[in-house]
C-alpha positions, 0 to 999 in steps of 0.5 A, a space after each residue: 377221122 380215119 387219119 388221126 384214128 389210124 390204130 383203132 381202125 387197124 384194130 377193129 379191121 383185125 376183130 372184124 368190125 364194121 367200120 363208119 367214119 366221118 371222111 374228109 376228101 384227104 381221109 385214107 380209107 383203108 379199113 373203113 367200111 362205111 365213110 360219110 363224107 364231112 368236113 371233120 376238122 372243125 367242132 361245130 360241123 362234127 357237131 352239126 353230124 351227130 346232131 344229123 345222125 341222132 334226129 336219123 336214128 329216131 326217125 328210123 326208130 319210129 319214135 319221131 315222124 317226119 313230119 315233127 320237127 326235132 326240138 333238140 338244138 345243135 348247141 346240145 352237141 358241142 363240146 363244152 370245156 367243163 372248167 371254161 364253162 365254169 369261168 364263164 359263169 363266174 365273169 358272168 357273175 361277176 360283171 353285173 354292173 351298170 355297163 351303160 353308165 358315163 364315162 367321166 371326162 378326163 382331160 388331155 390338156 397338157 398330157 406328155 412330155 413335148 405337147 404340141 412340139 414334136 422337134 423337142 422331143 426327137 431331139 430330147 430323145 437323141 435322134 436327128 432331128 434336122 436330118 433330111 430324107 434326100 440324103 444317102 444312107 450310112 454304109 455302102 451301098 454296095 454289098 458286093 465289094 470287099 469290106 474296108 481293109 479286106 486285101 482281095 486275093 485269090 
């Protein structure tokens, strides 16, 4: 990304050597000799180019026809964090039981403090429980008279 490699495209414009990016629409050019338009923020596209680039190479090389499919897959060119890789086989080790087995049934009867009663439990909770939706709300509506006891002046 010719944004974010901003240092060693000025350094490789001073020795004189060519330059090829991988340029997304609001990449700079500047100092880059060869752009190749590509989505280069997301790591399955960049790897989706490389992967382009090198089956290429090899049909440019002559050491795969045209007409041979590639067997390489794209997944070769992701880049894998080794230690989350790692993690990865250990809960894959470590979960290999019977997934498909029964649940056991557990019964909810009877569970909670106020069962079916909500009344009960607004009022043990200290909230207003025969409190209506139609009345006005507490405070004054009005945000922009004077706060009580506030002598208006000028």
């Amino acid at each position: 990304d010719p944004r974010t490699d901003n240092q060693a495209l000025k350094e490789a414009s001073y020795a004189s050597i060519p330059v090829i990016a991988l340029c997304d629409t609001d990449s700079p050019l500047e100092n880059v000799d060869v752009a190749i338009p590509a989505n280069n923020k997301g790591k399955e596209s960049i790897a989706l180019l490389y992967w382009l680039l090198a089956r290429e190479v090899q049909y440019l090389r002559g050491t795969l026809p045209r007409s041979q499919a590639w067997d390489v897959m794209v997944d070769s060119f992701f880049w894998r964090d080794p230690e989350e890789l790692m993690a990865q086989e250990e809960m894959d080790q470590g979960y290999g039981g019977d997934w498909g087995a029964q649940q056991p049934q557990q019964s909810w009867e009877g569970a909670g403090a106020g069962g079916d009663n909500w009344a009960d439990t607004t009022a043990a909770a200290g909230g207003a429980g025969d409190a209506s939706w139609d009345a006005p709300a507490g405070g004054a509506d009005d945000w922009s008279a004077p706060a009580a006891g506030q002598a208006q002046g000028g």
